[in-house]
Biopython code that builds the backbone (N, CA, C, O; Angstrom):
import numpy as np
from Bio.PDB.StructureBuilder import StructureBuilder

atoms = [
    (1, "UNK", "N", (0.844, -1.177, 0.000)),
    (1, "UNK", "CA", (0.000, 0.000, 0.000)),
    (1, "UNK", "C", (0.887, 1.237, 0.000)),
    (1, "UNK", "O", (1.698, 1.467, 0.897)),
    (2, "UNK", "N", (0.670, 2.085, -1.143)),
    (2, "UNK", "CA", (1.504, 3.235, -0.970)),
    (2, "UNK", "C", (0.771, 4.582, -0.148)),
    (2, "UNK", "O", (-0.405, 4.908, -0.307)),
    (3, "UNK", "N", (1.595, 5.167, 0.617)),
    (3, "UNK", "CA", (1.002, 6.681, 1.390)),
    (3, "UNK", "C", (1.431, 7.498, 1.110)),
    (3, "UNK", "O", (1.668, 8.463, 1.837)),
    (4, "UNK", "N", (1.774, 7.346, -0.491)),
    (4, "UNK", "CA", (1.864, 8.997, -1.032)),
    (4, "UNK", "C", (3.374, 9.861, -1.205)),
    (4, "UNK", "O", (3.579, 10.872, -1.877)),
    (5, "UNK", "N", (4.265, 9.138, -0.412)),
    (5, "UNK", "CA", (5.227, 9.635, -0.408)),
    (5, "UNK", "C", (6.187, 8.879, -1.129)),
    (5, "UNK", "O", (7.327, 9.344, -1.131)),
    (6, "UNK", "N", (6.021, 7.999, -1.637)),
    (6, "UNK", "CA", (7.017, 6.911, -1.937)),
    (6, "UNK", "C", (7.777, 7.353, -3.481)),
    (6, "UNK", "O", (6.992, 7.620, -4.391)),
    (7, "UNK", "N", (8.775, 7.405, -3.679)),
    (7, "UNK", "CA", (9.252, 7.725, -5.295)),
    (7, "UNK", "C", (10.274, 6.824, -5.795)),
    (7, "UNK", "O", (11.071, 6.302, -5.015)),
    (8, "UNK", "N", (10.307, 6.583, -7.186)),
    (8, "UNK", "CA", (11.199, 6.018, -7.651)),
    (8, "UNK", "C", (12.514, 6.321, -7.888)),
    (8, "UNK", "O", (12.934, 6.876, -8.903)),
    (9, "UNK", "N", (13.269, 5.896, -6.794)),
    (9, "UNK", "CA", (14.552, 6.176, -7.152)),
    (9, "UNK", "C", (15.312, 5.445, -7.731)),
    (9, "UNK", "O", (16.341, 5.112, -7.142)),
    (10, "UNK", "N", (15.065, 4.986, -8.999)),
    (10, "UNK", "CA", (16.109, 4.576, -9.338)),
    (10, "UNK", "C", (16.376, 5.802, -10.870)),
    (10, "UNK", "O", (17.103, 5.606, -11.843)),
    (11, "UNK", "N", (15.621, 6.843, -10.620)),
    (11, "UNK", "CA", (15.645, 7.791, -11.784)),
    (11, "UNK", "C", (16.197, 8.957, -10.911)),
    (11, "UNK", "O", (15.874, 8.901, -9.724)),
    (12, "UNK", "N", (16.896, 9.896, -11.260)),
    (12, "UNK", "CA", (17.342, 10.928, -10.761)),
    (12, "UNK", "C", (16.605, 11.897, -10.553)),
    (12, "UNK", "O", (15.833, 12.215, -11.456)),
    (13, "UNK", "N", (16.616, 12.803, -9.077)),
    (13, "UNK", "CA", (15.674, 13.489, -9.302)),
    (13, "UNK", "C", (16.378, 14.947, -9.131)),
    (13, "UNK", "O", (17.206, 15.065, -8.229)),
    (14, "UNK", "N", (16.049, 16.179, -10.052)),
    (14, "UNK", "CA", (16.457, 17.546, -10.218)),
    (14, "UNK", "C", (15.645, 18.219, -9.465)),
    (14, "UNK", "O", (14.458, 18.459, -9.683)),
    (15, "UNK", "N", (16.393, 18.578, -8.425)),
    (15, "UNK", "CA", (16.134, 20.059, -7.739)),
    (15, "UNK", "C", (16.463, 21.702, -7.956)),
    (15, "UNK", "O", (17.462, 21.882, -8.653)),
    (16, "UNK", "N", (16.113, 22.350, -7.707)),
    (16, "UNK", "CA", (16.366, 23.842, -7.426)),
    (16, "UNK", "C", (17.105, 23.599, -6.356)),
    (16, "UNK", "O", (17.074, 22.531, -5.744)),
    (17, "UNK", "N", (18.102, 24.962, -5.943)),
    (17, "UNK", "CA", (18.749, 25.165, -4.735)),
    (17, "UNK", "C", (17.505, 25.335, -3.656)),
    (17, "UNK", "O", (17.617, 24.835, -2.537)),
    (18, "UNK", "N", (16.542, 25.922, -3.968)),
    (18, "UNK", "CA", (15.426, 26.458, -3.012)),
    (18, "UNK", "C", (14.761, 25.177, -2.731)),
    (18, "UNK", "O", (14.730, 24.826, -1.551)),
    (19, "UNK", "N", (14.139, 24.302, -3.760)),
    (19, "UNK", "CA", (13.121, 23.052, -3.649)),
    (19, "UNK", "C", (14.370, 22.491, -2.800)),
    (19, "UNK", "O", (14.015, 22.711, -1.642)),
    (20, "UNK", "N", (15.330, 22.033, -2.762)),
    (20, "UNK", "CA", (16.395, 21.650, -1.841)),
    (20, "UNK", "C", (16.592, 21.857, -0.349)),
    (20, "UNK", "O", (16.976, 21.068, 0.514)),
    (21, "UNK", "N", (16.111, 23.521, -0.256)),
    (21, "UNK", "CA", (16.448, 24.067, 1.004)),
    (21, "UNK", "C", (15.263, 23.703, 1.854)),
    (21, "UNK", "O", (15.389, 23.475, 3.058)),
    (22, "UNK", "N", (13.420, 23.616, 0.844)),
    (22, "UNK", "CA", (12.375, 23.662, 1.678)),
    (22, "UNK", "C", (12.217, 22.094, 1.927)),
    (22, "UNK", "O", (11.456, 21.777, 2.842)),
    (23, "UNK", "N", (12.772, 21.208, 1.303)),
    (23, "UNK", "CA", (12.716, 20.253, 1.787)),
    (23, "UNK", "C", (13.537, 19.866, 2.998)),
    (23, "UNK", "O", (13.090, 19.236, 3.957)),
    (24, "UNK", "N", (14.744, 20.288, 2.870)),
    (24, "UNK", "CA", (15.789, 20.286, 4.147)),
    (24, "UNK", "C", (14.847, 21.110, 5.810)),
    (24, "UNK", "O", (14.783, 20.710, 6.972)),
    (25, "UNK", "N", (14.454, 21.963, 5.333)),
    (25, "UNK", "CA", (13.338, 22.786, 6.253)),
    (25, "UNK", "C", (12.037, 21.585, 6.718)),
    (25, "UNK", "O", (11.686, 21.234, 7.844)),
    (26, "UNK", "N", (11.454, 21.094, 5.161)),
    (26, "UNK", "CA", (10.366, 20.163, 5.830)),
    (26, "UNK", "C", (10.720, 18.866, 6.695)),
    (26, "UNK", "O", (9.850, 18.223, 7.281)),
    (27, "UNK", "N", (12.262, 18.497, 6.724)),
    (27, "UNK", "CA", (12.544, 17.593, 7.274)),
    (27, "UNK", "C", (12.955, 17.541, 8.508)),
    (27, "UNK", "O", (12.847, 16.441, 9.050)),
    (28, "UNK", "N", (13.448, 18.500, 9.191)),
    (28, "UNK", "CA", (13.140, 19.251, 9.916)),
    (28, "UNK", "C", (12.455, 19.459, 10.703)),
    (28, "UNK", "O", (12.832, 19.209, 11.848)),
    (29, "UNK", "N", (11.326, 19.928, 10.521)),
    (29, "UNK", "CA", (9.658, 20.149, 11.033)),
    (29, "UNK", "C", (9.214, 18.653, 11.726)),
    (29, "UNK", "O", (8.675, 18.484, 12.820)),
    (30, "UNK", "N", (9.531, 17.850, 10.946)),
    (30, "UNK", "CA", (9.285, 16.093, 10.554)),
    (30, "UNK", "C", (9.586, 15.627, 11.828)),
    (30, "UNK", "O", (8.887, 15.078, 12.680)),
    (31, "UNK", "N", (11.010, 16.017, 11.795)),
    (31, "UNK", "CA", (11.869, 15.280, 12.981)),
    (31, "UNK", "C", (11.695, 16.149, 14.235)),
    (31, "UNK", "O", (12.292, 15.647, 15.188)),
    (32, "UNK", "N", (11.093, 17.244, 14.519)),
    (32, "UNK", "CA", (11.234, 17.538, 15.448)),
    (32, "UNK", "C", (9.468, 17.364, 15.616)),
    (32, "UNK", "O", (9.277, 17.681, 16.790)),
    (33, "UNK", "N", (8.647, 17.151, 15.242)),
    (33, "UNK", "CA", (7.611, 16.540, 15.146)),
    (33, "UNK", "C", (7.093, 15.245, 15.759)),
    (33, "UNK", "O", (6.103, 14.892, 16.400)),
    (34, "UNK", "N", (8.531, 14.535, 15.131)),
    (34, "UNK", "CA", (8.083, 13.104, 15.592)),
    (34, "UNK", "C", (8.753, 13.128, 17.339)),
    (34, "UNK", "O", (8.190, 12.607, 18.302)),
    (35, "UNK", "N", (10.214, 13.959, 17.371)),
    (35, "UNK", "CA", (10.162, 14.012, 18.659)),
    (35, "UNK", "C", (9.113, 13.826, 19.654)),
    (35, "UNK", "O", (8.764, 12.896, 20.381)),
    (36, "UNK", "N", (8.531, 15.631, 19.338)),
    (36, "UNK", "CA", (7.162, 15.542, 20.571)),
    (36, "UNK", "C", (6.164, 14.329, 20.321)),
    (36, "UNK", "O", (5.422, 13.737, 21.104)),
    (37, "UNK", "N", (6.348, 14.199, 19.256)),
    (37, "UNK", "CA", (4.625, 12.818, 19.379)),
    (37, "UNK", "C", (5.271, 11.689, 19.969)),
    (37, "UNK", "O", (4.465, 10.956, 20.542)),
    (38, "UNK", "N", (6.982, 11.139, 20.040)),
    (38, "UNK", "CA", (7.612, 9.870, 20.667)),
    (38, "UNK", "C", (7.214, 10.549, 21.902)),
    (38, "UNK", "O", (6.459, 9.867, 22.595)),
    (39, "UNK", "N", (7.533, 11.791, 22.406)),
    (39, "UNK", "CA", (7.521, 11.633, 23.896)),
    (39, "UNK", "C", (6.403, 11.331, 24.578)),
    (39, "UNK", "O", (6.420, 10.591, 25.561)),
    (40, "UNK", "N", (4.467, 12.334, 23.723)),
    (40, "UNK", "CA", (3.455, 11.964, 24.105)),
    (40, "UNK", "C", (3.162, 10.685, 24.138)),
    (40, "UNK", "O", (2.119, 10.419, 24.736)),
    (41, "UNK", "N", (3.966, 9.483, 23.518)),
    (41, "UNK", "CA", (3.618, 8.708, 22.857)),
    (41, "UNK", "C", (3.828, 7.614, 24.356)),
    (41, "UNK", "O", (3.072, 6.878, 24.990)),
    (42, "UNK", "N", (5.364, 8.026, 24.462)),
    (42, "UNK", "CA", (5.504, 7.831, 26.072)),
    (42, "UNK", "C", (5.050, 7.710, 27.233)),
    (42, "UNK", "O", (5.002, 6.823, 28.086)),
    (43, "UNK", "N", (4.512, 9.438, 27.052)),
    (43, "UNK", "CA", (3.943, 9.278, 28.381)),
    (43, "UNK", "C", (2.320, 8.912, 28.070)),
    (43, "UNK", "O", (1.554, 8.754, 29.020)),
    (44, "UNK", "N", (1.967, 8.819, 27.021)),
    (44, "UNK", "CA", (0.428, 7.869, 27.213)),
    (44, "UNK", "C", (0.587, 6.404, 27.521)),
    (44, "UNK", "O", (-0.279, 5.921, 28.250)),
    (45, "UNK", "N", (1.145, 5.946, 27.269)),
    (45, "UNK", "CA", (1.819, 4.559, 27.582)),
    (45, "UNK", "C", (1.946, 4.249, 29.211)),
    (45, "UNK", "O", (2.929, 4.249, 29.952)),
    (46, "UNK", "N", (1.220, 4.113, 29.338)),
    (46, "UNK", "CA", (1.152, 4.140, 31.256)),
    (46, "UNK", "C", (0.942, 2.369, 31.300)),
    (46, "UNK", "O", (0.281, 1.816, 30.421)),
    (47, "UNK", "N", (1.678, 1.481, 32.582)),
    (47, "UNK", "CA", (1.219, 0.069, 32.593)),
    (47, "UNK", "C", (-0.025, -0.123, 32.500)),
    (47, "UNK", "O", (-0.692, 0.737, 33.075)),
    (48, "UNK", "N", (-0.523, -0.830, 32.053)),
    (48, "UNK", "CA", (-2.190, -1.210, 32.436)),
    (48, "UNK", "C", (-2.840, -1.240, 31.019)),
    (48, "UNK", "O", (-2.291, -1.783, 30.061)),
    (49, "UNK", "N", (-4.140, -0.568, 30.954)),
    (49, "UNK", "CA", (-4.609, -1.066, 29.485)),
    (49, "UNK", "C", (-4.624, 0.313, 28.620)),
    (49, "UNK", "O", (-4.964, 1.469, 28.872)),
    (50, "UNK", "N", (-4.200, -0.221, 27.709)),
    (50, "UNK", "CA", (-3.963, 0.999, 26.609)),
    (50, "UNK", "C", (-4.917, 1.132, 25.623)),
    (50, "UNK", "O", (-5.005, 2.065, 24.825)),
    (51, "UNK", "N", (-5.892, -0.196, 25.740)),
    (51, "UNK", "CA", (-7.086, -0.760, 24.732)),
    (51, "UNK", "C", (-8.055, 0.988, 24.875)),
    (51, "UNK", "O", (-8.673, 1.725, 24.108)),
    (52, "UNK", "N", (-7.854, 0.978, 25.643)),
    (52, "UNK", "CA", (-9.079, 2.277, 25.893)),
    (52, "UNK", "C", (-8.196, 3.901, 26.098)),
    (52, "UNK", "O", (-8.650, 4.933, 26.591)),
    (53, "UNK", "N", (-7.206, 3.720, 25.684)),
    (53, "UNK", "CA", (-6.371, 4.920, 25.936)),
    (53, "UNK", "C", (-6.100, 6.120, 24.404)),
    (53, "UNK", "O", (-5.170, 6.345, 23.630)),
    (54, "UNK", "N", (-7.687, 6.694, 24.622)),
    (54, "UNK", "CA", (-7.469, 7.678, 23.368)),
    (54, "UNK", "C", (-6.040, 8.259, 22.741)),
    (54, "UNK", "O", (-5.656, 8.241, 21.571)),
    (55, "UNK", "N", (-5.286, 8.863, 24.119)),
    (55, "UNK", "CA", (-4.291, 9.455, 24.060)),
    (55, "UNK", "C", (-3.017, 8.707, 23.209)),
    (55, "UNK", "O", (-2.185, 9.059, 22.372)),
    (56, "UNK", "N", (-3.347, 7.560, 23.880)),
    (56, "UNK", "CA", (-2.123, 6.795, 23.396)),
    (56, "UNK", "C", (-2.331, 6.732, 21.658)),
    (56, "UNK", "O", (-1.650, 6.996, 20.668)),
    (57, "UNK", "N", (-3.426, 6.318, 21.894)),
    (57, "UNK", "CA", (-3.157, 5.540, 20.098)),
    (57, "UNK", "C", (-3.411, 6.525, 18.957)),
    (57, "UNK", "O", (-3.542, 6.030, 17.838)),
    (58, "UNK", "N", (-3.500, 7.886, 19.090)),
    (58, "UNK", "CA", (-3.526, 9.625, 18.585)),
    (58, "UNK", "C", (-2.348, 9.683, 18.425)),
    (58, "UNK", "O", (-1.995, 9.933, 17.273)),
    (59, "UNK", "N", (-1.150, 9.465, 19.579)),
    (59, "UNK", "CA", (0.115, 9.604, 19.390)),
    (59, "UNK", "C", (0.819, 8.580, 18.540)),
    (59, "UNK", "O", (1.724, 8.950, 17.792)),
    (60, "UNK", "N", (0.433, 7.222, 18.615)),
    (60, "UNK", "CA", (0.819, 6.249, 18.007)),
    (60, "UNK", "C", (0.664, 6.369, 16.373)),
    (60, "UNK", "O", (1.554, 6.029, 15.593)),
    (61, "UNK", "N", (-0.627, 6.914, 15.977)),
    (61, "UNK", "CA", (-0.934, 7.181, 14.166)),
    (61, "UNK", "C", (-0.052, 8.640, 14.334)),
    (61, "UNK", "O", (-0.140, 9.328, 13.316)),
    (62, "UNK", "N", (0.383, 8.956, 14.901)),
    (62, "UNK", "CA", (1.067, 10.309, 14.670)),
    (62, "UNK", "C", (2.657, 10.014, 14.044)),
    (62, "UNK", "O", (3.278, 10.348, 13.035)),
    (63, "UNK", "N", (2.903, 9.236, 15.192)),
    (63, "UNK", "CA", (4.205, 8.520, 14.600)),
    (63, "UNK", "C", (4.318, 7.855, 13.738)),
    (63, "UNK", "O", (5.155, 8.077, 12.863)),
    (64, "UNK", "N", (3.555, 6.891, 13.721)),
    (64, "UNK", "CA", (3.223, 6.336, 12.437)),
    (64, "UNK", "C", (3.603, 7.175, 11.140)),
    (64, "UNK", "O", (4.394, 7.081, 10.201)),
    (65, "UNK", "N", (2.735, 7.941, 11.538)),
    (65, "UNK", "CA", (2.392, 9.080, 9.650)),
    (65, "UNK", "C", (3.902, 9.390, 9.640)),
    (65, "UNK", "O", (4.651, 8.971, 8.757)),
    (66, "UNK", "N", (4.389, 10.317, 10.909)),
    (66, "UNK", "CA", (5.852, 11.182, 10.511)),
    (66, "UNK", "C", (6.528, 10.012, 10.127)),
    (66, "UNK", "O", (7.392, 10.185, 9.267)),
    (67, "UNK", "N", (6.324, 8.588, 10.636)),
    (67, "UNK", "CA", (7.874, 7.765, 10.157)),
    (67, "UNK", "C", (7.415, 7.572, 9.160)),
    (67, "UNK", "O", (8.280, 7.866, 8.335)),
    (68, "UNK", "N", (6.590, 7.260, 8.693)),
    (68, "UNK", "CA", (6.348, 7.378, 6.619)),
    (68, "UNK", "C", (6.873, 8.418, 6.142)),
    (68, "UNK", "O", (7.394, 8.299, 5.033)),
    (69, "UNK", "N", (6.904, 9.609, 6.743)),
    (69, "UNK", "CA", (7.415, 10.692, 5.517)),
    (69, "UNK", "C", (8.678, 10.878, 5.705)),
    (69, "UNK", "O", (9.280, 11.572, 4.886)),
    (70, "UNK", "N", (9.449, 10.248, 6.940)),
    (70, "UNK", "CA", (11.173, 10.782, 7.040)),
    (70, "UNK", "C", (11.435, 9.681, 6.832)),
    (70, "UNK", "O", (12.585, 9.857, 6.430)),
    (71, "UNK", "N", (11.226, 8.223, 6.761)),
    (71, "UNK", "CA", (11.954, 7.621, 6.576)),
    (71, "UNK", "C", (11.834, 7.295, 4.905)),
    (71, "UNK", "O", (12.644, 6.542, 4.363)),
]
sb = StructureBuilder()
sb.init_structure("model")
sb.init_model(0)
sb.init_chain("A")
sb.init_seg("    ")
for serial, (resi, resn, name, xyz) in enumerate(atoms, 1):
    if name == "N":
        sb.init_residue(resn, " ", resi, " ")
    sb.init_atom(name, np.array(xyz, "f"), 0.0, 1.0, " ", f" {name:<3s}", serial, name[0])
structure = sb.get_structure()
């Protein structure tokens, strides 16, 4: 299943200096993104049951999504 981000690299791809820089910027955003959602992600994660833990599993598709687009 693809989510949109996926490209073929085995073709070269041409940038601008700028399309270069805003991606370096969006990656960025990404990673410091996924930071805060690992840490919420953390602290929703409490022992016990997580089956019913809104918090948790908000943070969990959060991470999710960012590790699709940085990795």
């Amino acid at each position: 299943m693809s989510n949109g981000w996926e490209m073929d690299l085995t073709e070269p791809v041409l940038l601008t200096p700028e399309g270069l820089e805003k991606l370096k910027r969006d990656l960025e955003v990404a990673l410091q993104r996924r930071a805060e959602a690992g840490e919420r992600l953390k602290e929703a994660f409490q022992p016990g049951d997580i089956e019913d833990n809104p918090e948790y599993e908000q943070a969990k598709e959060e991470v999710g999504l960012l590790d699709g687009r940085i990795y």
